[in-house]
C-alpha positions as CSV (number, residue, x, y, z in Angstrom):
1,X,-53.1,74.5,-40.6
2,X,-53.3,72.4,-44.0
3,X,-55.8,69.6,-43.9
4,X,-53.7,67.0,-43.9
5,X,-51.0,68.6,-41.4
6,X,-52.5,66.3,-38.7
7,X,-52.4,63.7,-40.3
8,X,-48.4,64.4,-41.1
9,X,-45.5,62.9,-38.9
10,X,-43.0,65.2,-37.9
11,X,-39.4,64.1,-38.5
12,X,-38.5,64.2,-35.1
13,X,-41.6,61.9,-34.4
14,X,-40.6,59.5,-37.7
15,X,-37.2,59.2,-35.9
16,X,-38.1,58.6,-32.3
17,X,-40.5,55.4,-34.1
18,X,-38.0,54.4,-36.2
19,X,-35.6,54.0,-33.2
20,X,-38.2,51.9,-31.7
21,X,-38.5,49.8,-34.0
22,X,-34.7,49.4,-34.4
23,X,-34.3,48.7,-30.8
24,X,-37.0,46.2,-31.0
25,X,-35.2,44.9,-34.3
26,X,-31.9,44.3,-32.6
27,X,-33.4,42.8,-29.5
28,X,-35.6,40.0,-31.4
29,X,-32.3,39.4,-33.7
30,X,-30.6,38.8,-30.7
31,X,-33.6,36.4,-29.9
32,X,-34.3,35.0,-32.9
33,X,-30.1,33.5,-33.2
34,X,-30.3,32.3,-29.7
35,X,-33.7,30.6,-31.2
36,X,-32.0,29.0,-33.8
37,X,-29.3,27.5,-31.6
38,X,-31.4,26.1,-28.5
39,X,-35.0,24.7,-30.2
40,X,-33.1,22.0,-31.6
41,X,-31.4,21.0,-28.4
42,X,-34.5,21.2,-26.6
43,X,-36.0,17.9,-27.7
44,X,-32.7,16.0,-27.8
45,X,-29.7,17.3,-25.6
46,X,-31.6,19.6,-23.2
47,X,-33.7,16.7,-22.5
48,X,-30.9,13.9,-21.2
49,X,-29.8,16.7,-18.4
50,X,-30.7,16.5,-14.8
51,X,-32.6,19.2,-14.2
52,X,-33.7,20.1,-10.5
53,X,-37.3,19.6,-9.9
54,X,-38.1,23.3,-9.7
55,X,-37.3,23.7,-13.2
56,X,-40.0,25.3,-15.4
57,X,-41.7,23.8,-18.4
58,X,-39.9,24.4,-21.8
59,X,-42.6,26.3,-22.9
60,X,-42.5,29.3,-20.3
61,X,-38.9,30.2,-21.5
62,X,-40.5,31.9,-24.7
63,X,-43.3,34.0,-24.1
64,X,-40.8,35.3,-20.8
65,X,-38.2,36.4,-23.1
66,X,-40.5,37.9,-25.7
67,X,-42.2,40.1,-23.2
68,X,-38.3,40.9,-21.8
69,X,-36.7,42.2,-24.9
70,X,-39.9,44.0,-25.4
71,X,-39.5,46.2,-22.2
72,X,-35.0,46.1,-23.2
73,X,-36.4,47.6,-26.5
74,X,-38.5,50.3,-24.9
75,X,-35.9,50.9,-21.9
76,X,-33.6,51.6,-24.4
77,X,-35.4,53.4,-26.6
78,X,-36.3,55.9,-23.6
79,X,-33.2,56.6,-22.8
80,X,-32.3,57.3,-26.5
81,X,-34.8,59.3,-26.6
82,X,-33.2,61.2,-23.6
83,X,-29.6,60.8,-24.9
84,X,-30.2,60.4,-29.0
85,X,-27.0,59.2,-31.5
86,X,-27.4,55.6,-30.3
87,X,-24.1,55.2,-28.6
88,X,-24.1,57.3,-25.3
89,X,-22.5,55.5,-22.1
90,X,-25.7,53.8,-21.3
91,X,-26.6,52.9,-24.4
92,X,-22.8,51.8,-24.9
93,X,-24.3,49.2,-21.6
94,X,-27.4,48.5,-22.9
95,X,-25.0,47.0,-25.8
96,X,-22.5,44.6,-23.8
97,X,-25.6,43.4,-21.9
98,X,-27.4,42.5,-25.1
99,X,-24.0,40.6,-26.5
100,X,-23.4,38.8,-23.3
101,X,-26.9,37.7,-23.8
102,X,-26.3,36.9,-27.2
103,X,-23.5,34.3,-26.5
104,X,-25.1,32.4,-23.6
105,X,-27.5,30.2,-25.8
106,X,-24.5,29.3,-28.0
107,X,-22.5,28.4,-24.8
108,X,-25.3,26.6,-23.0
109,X,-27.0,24.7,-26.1
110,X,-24.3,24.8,-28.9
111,X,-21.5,24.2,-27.5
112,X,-23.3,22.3,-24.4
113,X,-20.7,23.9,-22.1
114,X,-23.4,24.8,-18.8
115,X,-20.2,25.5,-17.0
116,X,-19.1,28.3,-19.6
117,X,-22.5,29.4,-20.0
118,X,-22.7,30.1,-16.2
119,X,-19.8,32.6,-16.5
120,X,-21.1,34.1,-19.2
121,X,-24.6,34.7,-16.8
122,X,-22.3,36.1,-14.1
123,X,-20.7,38.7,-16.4
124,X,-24.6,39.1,-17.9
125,X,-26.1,39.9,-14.5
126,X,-23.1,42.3,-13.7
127,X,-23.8,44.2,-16.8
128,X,-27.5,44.0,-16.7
129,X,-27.0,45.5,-13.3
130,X,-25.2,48.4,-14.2
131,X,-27.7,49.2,-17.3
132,X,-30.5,49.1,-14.8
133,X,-29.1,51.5,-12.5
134,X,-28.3,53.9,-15.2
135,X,-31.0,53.3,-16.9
136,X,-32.8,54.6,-13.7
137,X,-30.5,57.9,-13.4
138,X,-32.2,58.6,-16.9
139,X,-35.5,57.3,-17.0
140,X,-37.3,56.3,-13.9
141,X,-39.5,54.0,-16.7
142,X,-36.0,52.8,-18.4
143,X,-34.6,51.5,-15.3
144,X,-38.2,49.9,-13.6
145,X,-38.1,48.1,-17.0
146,X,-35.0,45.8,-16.5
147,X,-35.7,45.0,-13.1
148,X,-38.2,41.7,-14.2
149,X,-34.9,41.1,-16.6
150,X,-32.5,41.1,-13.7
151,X,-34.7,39.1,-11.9
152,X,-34.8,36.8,-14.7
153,X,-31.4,36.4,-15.1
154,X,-31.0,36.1,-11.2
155,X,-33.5,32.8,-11.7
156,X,-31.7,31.5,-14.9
157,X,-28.7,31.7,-12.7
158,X,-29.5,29.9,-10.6
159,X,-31.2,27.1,-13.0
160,X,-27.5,27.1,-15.3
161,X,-25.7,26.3,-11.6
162,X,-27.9,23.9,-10.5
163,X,-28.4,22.3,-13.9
164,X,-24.2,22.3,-14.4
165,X,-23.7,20.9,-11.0
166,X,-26.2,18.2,-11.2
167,X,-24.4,17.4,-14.7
């Protein structure tokens, strides 16, 4: 063994990091855009809805995401790791769940369309759903890791109806 052999990462190793951080790359894009659509709105159009009174405070909504696409990045990541070339069938999930994601804060905040934004949550849930229980046929961890995402979107739901029909 040379002397700096441990201190060497094996390619196998550099990949399985780098796809972490590439899942965690693509989930945080997918954050950052829906960012830069609804901060704006929050202090101006956001603000004139009726909300129902169990509505959290704005500031809750990031540091929940953050720590969601964290465990979507990791989920994924494991089941890459199981499954590696980044488009098996539940990767291929993990995607349209991550796209219907994507479009919901242009819906909701750009466009202001809470109706439209709810169907897009429907589809969401439905896909998030599936991913999950795939997920879980690979990875015990993977799946147990979008259940608080599932229950999130369950909740956010429920806020888009209630926010849409009080609107």
């Amino acid at each position: 063994m040379s002397p700096n052999s441990s201190e060497a990462i094996s390619p196998s190793r550099r990949s399985d990091w780098l796809a972490l951080v590439g899942f965690l790359a693509l989930c945080f894009a997918v954050a950052g855009a829906g960012s830069v659509v609804t901060t704006p709105q929050i202090g101006s159009w956001y603000s004139t809805l009726t909300k129902p009174s169990w509505n959290p405070p704005s500031w809750i909504f990031g540091p929940v995401w953050t720590v969601l696409y964290c465990m979507m990045a990791v989920a994924a990541w494991l089941v890459w790791r199981k499954e590696p070339g980044g488009f098996s069938p539940p990767l291929r999930w993990f995607y349209l769940q991550l796209a219907l994601n994507a479009v919901w804060s242009p819906l909701f905040f750009g466009l202001h369309r809470p109706g439209l934004a709810l169907v897009d949550l429907v589809l969401l849930w439905g896909a998030i759903a599936v991913t999950t229980f795939i997920f879980w046929k690979r990875s015990t961890l993977a799946g147990a890791l979008f259940v608080p995402y599932l229950a999130w979107v369950s909740f956010a739901s429920t806020l888009n109806f209630a926010i849409w029909r009080l609107n």
